[in-house]
Every structure is written in structure tokens, then in C-alpha cells.
SEFIBA-223500 format. One line per field, with one value per residue (C-alpha): residue number from 1; x, y, z; chain; residue in one letter. Coordinates in nm, 2 decimals. Example, Ala and Ser with C-alpha at 12.3 -4.5 7.8 and 13.67 -1.06 7.14 Angstrom:
<recs>
i: c(1, 2) .
X: c(1.23, 1.37) .
Y: c(-0.45, -0.11) .
Z: c(0.78, 0.71) .
ch: c(A, A) .
aa: c(A, S) .
</recs>
This chain:
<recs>
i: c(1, 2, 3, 4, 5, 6, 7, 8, 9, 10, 11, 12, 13, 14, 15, 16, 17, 18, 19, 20, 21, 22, 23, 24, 25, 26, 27, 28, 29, 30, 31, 32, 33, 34, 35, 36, 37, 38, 39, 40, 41, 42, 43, 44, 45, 46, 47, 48, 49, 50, 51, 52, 53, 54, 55, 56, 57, 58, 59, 60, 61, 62, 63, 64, 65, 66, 67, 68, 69, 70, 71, 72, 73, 74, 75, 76, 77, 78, 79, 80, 81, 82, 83, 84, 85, 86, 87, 88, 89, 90, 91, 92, 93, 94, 95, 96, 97, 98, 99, 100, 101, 102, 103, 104, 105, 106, 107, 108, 109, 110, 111, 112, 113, 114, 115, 116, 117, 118, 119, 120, 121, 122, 123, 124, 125, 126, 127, 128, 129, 130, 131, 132, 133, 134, 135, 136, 137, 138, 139, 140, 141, 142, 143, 144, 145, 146, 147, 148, 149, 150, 151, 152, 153, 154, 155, 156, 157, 158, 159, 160, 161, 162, 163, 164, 165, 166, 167, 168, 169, 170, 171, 172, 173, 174, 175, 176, 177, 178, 179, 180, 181, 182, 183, 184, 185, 186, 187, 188, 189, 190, 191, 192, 193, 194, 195, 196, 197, 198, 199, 200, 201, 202, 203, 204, 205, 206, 207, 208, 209, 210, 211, 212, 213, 214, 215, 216, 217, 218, 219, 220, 221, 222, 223, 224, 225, 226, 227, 228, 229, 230, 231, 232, 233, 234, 235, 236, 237, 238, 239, 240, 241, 242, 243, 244, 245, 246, 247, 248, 249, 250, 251, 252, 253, 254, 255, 256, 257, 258, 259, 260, 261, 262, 263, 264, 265, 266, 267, 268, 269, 270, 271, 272, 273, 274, 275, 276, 277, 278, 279, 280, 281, 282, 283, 284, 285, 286, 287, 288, 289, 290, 291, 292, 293, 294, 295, 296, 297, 298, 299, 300, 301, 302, 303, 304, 305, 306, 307, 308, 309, 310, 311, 312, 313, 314, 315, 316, 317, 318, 319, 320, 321, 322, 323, 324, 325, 326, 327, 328, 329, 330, 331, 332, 333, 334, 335, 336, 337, 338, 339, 340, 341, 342, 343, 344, 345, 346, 347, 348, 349, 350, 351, 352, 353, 354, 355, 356, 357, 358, 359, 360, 361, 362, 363, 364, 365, 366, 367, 368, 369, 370, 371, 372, 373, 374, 375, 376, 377, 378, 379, 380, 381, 382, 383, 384, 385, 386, 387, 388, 389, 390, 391, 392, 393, 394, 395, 396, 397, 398, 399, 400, 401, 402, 403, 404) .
X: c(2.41, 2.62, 2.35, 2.09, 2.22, 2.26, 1.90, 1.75, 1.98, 1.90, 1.51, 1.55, 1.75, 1.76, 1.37, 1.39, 1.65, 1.55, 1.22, 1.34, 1.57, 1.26, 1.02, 1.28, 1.29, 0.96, 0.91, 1.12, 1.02, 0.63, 0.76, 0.90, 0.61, 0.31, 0.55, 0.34, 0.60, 0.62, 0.38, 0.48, 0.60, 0.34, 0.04, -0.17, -0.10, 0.27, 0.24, 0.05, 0.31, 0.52, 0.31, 0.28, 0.68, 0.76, 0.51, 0.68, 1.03, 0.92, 0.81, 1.10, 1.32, 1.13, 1.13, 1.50, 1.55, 1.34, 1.55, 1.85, 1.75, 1.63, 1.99, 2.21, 2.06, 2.29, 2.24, 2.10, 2.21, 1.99, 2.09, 2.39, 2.37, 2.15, 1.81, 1.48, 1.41, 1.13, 1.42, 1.43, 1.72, 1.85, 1.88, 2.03, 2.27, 2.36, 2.39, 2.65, 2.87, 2.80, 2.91, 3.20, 3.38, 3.34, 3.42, 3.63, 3.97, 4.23, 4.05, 3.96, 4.29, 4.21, 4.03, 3.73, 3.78, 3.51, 3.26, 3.27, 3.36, 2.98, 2.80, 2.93, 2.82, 2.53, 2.44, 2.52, 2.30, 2.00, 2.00, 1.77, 1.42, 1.37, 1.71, 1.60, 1.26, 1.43, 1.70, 1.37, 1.24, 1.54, 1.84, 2.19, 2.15, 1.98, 2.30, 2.40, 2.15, 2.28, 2.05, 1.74, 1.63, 1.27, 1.00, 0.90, 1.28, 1.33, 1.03, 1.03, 1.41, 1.32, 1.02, 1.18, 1.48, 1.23, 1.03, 1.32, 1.30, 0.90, 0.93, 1.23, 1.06, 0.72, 0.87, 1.01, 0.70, 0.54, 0.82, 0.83, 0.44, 0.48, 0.76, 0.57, 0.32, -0.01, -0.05, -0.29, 0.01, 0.06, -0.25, -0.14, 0.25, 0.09, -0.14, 0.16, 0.33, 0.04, 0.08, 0.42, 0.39, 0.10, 0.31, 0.64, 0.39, 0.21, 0.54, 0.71, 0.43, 0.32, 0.41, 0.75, 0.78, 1.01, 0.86, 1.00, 0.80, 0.93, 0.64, 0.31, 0.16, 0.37, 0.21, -0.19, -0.11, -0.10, 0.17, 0.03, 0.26, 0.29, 0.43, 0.72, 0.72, 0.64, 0.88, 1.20, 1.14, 1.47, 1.44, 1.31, 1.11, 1.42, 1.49, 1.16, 1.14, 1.43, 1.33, 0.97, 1.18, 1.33, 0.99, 0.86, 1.13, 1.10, 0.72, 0.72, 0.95, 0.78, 0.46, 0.61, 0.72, 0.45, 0.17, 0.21, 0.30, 0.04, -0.25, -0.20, -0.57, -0.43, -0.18, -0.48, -0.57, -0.94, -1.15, -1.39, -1.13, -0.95, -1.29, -1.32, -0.99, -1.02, -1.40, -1.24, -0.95, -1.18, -1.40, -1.08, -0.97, -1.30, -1.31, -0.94, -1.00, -1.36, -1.12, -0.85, -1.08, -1.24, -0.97, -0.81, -1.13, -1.11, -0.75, -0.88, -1.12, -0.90, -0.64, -0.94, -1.06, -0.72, -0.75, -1.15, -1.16, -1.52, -1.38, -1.56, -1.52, -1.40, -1.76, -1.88, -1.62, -1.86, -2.19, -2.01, -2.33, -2.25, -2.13, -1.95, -1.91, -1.74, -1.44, -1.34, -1.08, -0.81, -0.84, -0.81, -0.53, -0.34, -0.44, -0.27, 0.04, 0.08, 0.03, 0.28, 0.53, 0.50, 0.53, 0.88, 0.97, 0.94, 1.07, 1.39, 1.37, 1.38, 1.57, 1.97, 2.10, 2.32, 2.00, 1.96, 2.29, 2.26, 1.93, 2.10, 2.37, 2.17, 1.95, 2.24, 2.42, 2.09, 2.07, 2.47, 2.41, 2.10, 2.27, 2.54, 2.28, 2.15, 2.49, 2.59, 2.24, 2.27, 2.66, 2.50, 2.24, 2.52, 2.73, 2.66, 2.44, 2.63, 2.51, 2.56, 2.43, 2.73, 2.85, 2.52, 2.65, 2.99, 2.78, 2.57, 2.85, 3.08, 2.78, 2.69, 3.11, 3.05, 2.81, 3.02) .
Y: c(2.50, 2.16, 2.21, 2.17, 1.90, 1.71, 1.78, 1.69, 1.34, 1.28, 1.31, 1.06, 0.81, 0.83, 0.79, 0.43, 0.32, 0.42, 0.25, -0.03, -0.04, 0.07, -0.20, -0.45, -0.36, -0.33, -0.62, -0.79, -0.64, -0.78, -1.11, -1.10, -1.01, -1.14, -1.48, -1.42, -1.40, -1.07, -1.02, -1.10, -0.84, -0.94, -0.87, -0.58, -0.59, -0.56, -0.25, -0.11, -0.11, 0.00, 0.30, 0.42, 0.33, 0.53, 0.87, 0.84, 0.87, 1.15, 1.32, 1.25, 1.36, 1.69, 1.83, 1.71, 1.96, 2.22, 2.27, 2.22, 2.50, 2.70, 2.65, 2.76, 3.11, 3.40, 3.57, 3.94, 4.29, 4.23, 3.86, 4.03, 4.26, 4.04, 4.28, 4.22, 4.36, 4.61, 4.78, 5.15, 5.43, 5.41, 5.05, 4.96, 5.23, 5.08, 4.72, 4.83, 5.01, 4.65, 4.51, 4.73, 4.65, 4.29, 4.28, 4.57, 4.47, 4.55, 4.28, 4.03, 4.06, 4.12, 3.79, 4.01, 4.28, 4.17, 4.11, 4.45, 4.65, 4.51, 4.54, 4.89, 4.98, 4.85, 5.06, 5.35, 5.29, 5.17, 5.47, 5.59, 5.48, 5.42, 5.20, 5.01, 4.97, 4.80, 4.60, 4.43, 4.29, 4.28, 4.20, 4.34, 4.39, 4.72, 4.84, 4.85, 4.99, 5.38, 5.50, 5.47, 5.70, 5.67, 5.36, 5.36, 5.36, 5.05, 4.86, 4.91, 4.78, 4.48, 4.35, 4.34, 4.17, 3.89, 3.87, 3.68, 3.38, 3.33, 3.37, 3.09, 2.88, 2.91, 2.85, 2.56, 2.40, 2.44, 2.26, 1.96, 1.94, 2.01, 1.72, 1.51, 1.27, 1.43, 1.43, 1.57, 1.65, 1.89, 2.08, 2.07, 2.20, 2.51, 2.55, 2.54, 2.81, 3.06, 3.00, 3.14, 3.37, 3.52, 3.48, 3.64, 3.94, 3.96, 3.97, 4.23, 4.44, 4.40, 4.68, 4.69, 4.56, 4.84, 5.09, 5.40, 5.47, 5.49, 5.69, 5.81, 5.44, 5.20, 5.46, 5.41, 5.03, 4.79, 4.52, 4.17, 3.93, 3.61, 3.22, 3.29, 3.55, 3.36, 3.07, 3.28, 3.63, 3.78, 3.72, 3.95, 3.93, 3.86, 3.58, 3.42, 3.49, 3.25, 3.00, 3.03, 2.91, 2.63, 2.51, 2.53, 2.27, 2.04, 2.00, 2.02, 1.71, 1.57, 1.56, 1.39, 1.12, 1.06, 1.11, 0.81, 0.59, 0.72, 0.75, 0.50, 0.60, 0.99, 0.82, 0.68, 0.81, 0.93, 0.60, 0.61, 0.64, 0.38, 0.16, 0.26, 0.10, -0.24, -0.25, -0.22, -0.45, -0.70, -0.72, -0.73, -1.01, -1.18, -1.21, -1.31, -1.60, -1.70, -1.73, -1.91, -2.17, -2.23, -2.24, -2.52, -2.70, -2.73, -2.83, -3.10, -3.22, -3.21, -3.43, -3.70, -3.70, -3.81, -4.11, -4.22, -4.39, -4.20, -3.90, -3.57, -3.22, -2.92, -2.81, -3.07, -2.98, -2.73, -2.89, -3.24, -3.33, -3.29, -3.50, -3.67, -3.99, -4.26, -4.36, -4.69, -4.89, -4.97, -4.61, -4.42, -4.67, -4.56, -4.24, -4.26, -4.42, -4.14, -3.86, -4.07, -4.07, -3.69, -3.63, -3.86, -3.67, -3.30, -3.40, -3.52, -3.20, -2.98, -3.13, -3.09, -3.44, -3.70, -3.82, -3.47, -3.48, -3.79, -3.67, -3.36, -3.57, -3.78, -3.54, -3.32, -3.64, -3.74, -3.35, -3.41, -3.71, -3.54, -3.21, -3.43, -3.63, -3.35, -3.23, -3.54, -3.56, -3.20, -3.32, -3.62, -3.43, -3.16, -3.44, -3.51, -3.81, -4.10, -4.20, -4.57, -4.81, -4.88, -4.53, -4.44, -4.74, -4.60, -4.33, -4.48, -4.70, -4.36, -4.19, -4.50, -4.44, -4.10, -4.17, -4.44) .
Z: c(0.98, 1.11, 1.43, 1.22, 1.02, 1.32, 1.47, 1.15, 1.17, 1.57, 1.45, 1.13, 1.35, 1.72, 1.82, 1.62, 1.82, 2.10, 2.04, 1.98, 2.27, 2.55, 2.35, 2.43, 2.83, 2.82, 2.72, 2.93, 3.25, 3.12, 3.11, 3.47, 3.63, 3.44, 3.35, 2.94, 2.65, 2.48, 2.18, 1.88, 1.64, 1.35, 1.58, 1.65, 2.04, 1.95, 1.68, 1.96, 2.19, 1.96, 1.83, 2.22, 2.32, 2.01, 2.11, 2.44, 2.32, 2.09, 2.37, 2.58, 2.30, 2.26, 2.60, 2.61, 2.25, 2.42, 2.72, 2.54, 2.28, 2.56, 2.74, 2.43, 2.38, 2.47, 2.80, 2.70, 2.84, 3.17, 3.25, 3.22, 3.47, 3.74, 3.68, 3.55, 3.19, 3.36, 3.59, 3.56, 3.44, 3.83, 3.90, 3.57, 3.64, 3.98, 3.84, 3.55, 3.85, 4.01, 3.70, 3.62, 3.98, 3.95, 3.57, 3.49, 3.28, 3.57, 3.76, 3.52, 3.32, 2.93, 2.86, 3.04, 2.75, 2.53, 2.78, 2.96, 2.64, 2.51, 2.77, 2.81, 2.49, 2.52, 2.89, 2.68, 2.40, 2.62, 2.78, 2.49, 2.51, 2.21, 2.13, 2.46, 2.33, 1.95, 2.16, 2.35, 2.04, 1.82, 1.99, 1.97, 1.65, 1.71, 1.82, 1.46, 1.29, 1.31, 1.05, 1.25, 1.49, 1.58, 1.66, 1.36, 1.17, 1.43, 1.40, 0.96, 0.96, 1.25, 1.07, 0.72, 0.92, 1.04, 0.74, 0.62, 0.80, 0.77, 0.40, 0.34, 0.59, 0.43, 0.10, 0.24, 0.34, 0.01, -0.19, 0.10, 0.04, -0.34, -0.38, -0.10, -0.05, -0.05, 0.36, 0.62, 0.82, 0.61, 0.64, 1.05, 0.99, 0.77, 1.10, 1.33, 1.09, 1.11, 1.46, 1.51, 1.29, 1.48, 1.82, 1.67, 1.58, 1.91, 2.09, 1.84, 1.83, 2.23, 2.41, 2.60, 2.98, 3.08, 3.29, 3.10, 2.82, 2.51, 2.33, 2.37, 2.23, 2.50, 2.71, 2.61, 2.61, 2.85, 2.87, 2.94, 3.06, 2.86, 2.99, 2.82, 3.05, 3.35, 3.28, 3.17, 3.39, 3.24, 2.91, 2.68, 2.31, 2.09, 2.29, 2.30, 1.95, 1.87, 2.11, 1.94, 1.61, 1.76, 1.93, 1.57, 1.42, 1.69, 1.63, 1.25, 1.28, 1.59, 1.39, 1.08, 1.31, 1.62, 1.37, 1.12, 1.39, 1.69, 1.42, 1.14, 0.96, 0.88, 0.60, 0.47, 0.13, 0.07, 0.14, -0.18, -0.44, -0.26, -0.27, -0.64, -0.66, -0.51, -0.65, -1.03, -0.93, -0.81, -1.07, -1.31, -1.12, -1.14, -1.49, -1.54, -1.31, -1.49, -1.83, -1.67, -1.50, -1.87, -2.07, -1.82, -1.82, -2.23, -2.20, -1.92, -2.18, -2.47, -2.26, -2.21, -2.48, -2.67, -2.46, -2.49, -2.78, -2.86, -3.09, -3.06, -3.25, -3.09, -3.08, -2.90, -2.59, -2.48, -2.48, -2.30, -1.99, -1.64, -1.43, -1.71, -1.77, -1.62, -1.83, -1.85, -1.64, -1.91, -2.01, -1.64, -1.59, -1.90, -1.79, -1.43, -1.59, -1.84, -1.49, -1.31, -1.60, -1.64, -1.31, -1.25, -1.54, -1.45, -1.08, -1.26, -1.45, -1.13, -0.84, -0.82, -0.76, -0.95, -1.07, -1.26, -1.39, -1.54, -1.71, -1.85, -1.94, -2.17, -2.31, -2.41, -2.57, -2.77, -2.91, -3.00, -3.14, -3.38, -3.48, -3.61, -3.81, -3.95, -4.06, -4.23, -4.40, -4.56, -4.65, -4.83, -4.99, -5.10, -5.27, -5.71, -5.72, -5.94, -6.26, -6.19, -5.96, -5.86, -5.80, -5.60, -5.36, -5.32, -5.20, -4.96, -4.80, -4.76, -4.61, -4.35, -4.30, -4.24, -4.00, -3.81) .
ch: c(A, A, A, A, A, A, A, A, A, A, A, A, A, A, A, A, A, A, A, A, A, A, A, A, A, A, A, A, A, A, A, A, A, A, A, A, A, A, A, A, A, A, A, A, A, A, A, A, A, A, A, A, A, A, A, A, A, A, A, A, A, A, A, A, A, A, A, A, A, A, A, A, A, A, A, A, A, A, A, A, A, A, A, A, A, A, A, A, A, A, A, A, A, A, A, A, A, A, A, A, A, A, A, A, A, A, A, A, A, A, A, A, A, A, A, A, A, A, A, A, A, A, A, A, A, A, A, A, A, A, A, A, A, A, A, A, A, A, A, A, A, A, A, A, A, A, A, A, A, A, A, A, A, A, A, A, A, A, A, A, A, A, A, A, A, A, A, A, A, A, A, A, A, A, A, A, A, A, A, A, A, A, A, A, A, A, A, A, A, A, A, A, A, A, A, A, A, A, A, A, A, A, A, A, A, A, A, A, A, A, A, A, A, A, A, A, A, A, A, A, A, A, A, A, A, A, A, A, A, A, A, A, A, A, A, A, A, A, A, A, A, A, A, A, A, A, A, A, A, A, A, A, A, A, A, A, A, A, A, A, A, A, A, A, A, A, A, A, A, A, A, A, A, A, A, A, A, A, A, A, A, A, A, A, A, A, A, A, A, A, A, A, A, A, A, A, A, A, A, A, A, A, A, A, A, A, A, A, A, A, A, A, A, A, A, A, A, A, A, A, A, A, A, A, A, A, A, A, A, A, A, A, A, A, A, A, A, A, A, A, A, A, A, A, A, A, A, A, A, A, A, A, A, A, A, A, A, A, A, A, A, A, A, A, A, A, A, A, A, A, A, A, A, A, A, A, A, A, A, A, A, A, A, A, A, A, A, A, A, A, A, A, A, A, A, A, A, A, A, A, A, A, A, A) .
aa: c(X, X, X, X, X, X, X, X, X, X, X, X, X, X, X, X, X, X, X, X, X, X, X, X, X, X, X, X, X, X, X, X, X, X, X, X, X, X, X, X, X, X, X, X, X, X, X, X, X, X, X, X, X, X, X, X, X, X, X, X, X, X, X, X, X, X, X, X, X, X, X, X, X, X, X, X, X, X, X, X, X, X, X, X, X, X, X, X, X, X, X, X, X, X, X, X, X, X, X, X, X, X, X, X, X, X, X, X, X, X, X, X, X, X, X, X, X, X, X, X, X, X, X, X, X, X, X, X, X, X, X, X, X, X, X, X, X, X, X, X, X, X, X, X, X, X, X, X, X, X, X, X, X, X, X, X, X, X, X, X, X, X, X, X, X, X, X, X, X, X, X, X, X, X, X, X, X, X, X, X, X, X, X, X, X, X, X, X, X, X, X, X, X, X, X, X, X, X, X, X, X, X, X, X, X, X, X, X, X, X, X, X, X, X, X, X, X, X, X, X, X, X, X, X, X, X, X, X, X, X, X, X, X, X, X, X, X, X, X, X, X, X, X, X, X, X, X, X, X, X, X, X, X, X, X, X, X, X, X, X, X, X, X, X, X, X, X, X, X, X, X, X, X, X, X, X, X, X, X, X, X, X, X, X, X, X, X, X, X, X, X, X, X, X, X, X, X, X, X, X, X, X, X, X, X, X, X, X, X, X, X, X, X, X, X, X, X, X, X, X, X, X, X, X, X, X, X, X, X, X, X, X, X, X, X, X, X, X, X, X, X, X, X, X, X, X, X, X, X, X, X, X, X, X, X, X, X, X, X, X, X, X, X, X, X, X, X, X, X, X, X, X, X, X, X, X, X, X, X, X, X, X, X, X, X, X, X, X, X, X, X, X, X, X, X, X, X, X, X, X, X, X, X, X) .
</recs>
């Protein structure tokens, strides 16, 4: 489990890095010998070096997880004993006496226990044809498996054992599609599934490469070599099986990286809804900016026309003749004046400065200075008037006080 936790980080993290890294060398190196500065990284030419430094790493990375994959899979009984997995009764029989002398506890000590108690156990078992025939497609776990006794028994209790993994593993990939993005990568990872699942059941149900038939069916059939075969000539169907399952993770993830980047227009989504979109959007826009230019154009006029001395009606704003007028000099004169006080104004306003200090200073004094007016206005209003006039000026000369 921790291996594939750390796989699955090494493919989230590593081939980024290690883009960037080979861009930046690449890039270097380019600049030595053509004496041109790199591209920069908000053009095209540069996302297509990146897009082709980062498929390149991908693939460096995948070879790299195939071989090691293909280095940490246990040695089976035959690598074991130095013979091809086609050897006979006779020279498996001389390579465990080979075995046993070179291996046997009272040389090795007892740290060599293990190793020749297992595969003596499993010389023993093979023996049978049809336990030899289940241990090339199943693995040592055959070795277990008492109850069976025929093909059949083996092949029933191997194919429900493997129908385990293809069933989580499918189940998988319809929740990560499900929870997803809508993707055509996903279309290609179901692809690559049926794929090894069609390979895993062409090896298990191929017929066996040893050359003591098992039953009367290994007998009828033929066995064709596959390159699995060719490349690893001791290792047998269990082993490619698992090696098959490794290939399959290291793709699936290979293709959710290499493809966005290596083929930008799959992560497209379907091009008329997306022109449906942008049409609607547009139009929307359209008519948003038609409203907003005539609703600043009657504000425009209403400005101007506070200054012409001609009044008009709302009405009339509409139906004013283009061009318009000429207004006259006093009045575009005022007009500037009023433009250049609002705008010393709001530039006060907005920048930070002593200036703008003072000005919030002074504003905040005169809005002091009112709310207290206010205050000593609804005290004076509160007060009983006087019945004299000579009362009703005590009044006014303790409110003028208050106000003091």
C-alpha cells in the first residue's frame, strides 16, 4: 500500500519538476549555441517546449517504473533452480540435486532454511502435472489450495482469485470518471482496461509451455510464444500477469498527465455548446453595453444642459439634433472649471499623502461641528418656550451660549 502511495505521489509531483529543471537546460544550452534568448514563458513557442520536454520526461519516467516493477518481482521456482519453465521431470530433478548441494542447510548455515525448505516443497508438489500446470498461471499460491485436485478445481479457484482485482479496479474507474471531469481520457483508460483484461485471460487460459502435458486439451493445443516470453524467457504467466498490472498503472497515470499537456484540444469540451455559449454571452453583452452607452449619454446631456441657459424637458433629451450645438464660451469655460474642480477633488479623495490627511481632517471636523448643531437645535426645541419677551431672550442668549 505505502508503494503505491508513493508511485501515485512520484507521478503527481516528480515529472513537473523535472520539467521544469530539463526546460531550464534546455534552454540554456539554446542560448549558447544559437546566441537567441530563451522564449518566453507566455508564448506559444515556449508551451511548446514545454508540452514536448514534459512527454519526454513522462516517458523517461515510465520505462524507468517499468524496469523497476519488472526488477522487484519474486524469482519463481525455475529462476530458482537456473532452468527454463519448459524443462522436463529429468532436468528439473537434476537442477534441485544441483540446488540441494549448493543450498542445503549444513552448508548455508540456517539463514538458508527458508529458501531450500520452499523450494523443496515446491519440487515436490510440481511433480504433479496438473499442480505444475496451476503454479504457471497462479503462483505459489497453488501450493495452498489443498482442496483442488483437477484443471478444472485450479482454474475455477484461480479465476475467482483474479476476478478480484479487475472488479475493484473497474469499480475504480467508474467512480474517478463519475466524480471527474467529463474527459476523453477516460473513454482511452476504459480501453486500456479491456485490454489487460483480455491479455490476463489469454495468458491464463493459453496452454502451458512445459513440455509434459498436463491433460488431453494442453495436448490438442498449441502453445504460442508471447514478448513477454521473448523478453523474460524464465518467467512464467503469474509473473507476467503482475507485471501486466503494474504496466497498467503506469499508463493509466501516464495518460492523465502526457495527454492534457501533449494534446491541449482533447480537454476541450464539445465545440458547438461551447459556441452556443459565447454566441448567448455575446449577444448578452451586446445589449448590456448598448444600455450603458445611452444611459451615459442622457446623464451627458442632463449635465449640459444644467449649464445652457436654454431649458429643455426630459422629453426633449432624446430628440436633441446631431452634431449638437456649439455651446457658448462663458458656458464651456464654466464648464471646464466645474471638470477641473471635480477632478482636484476626487484626486484629493484617493491619494495617501499629508494633503489627504488634511482633507479628511477637515471634513471630519465640519461633520463634528454639524452633528453638534443638530444636537443643540433639538435641545432648544425640547426647552418650554417663555411667555414673555423677555424670557424668550433669556432663551435665545443661553442657546447662542450653548452654542459658544
Amino acid at each position: 500500500m505505502s508503494a503505491a502511495l508513493f508511485r501515485i505521489v512520484g507521478w503527481s509531483y516528480l515529472p513537473d519538476f523535472a520539467t521544469k529543471q530539463a526546460l531550464r537546460v534546455i534552454h540554456r544550452i539554446y542560448s549558447s549555441i544559437f546566441h537567441r534568448p530563451p522564449p518566453d514563458p507566455r508564448t506559444p513557442t515556449y508551451a511548446l517546449h514545454y508540452r514536448l520536454t514534459f512527454a519526454t520526461v513522462v516517458l523517461c519516467y515510465l520505462i524507468y517504473n517499468f524496469l523497476d516493477a519488472s526488477g522487484r518481482i519474486t524469482s519463481n521456482f525455475y529462476e530458482l533452480l537456473g532452468v527454463y519453465p519448459n524443462s522436463n521431470d529429468a532436468t528439473l530433478k537434476t537442477a534441485f540435486r544441483g540446488f540441494a548441494r549448493k543450498y542445503h542447510p549444513d552448508r548455508v548455515g540456517p539463514s538458508g532454511e527458508a529458501l531450500f525448505i520452499e523450494v523443496r516443497d515446491a519440487f515436490e508438489a510440481l511433480k504433479n502435472p496438473v499442480v505444475r500446470f496451476a503454479y504457471d498461471r497462479f503462483g505459489p499460491d497453488v501450493l495452498q489450495w489443498k482442496e483442488c485436485t483437477t484443471m478444472r478445481e485450479y482454474l475455477r479457484r484461480g479465476l475467482l482469485s483474479s476476478s478480484l482485482y479487475h472488479i475493484v479496479t473497474g469499480a475504480g474507474l467508474v467512480l474517478f470518471s463519475s466524480i471527474g471531469k467529463p474527459s476523453p481520457i477516460a473513454a482511452w483508460r476504459y480501453l486500456l482496461f479491456l485490454c489487460l483484461f483480455a491479455s490476463e485471460l489469454y495468458l491464463l487460459l493459453a496452454p502451458s509451455p512445459s513440455t509434459s502435458p498436463p491433460s488431453t486439451f494442453v495436448d490438442a493445443a498449441t502453445s504460442h510464444a508471447t514478448i513477454l516470453d521473448v523478453v523474460f524467457p524464465k518467467r512464467i504467466v503469474y509473473q507476467h500477469i503482475l507485471l501486466l498490472h503494474q504496466v497498467f498503472f503506469f499508463l493509466s497515470v501516464a495518460l492523465s498527465r502526457v495527454a492534457p499537456a501533449l494534446f491541449p484540444s482533447l480537454m476541450q469540451g464539445d465545440p458547438i455548446m461551447d459556441q452556443q455559449i459565447v454566441r448567448a454571452m455575446a449577444e448578452r453583452l451586446g445589449a448590456l453595453a448598448k444600455n450603458t452607452e445611452r444611459e451615459l449619454s442622457i446623464m451627458l446631456d442632463t449635465e449640459l444642459l444644467v449649464i445652457h441657459e436654454t431649458p429643455m424637458v426630459t422629453s426633449e433629451l432624446s430628440t436633441l439634433p446631431q452634431p449638437r450645438e456649439i455651446l457658448k464660451s462663458d458656458i464651456m469655460h464654466a464648464l471646464t472649471m466645474e471638470m477641473e474642480d471635480v477632478a482636484v477633488e476626487n484626486k484629493l479623495k484617493s491619494e495617501v499623502g499629508p494633503v489627504k490627511t488634511a482633507w479628511d481632517f477637515a471634513v471630519d471636523k465640519e461633520m463634528k461641528k454639524r452633528v453638534q448643531g443638530r444636537r443643540l437645535h433639538k435641545i432648544a426645541d425640547q426647552l418650554p418656550s417663555p411667555p414673555s419677551e423677555t424670557g424668550r431672550g433669556k432663551i435665545h442668549i443661553r442657546a447662542r451660549s450653548l452654542s459658544l
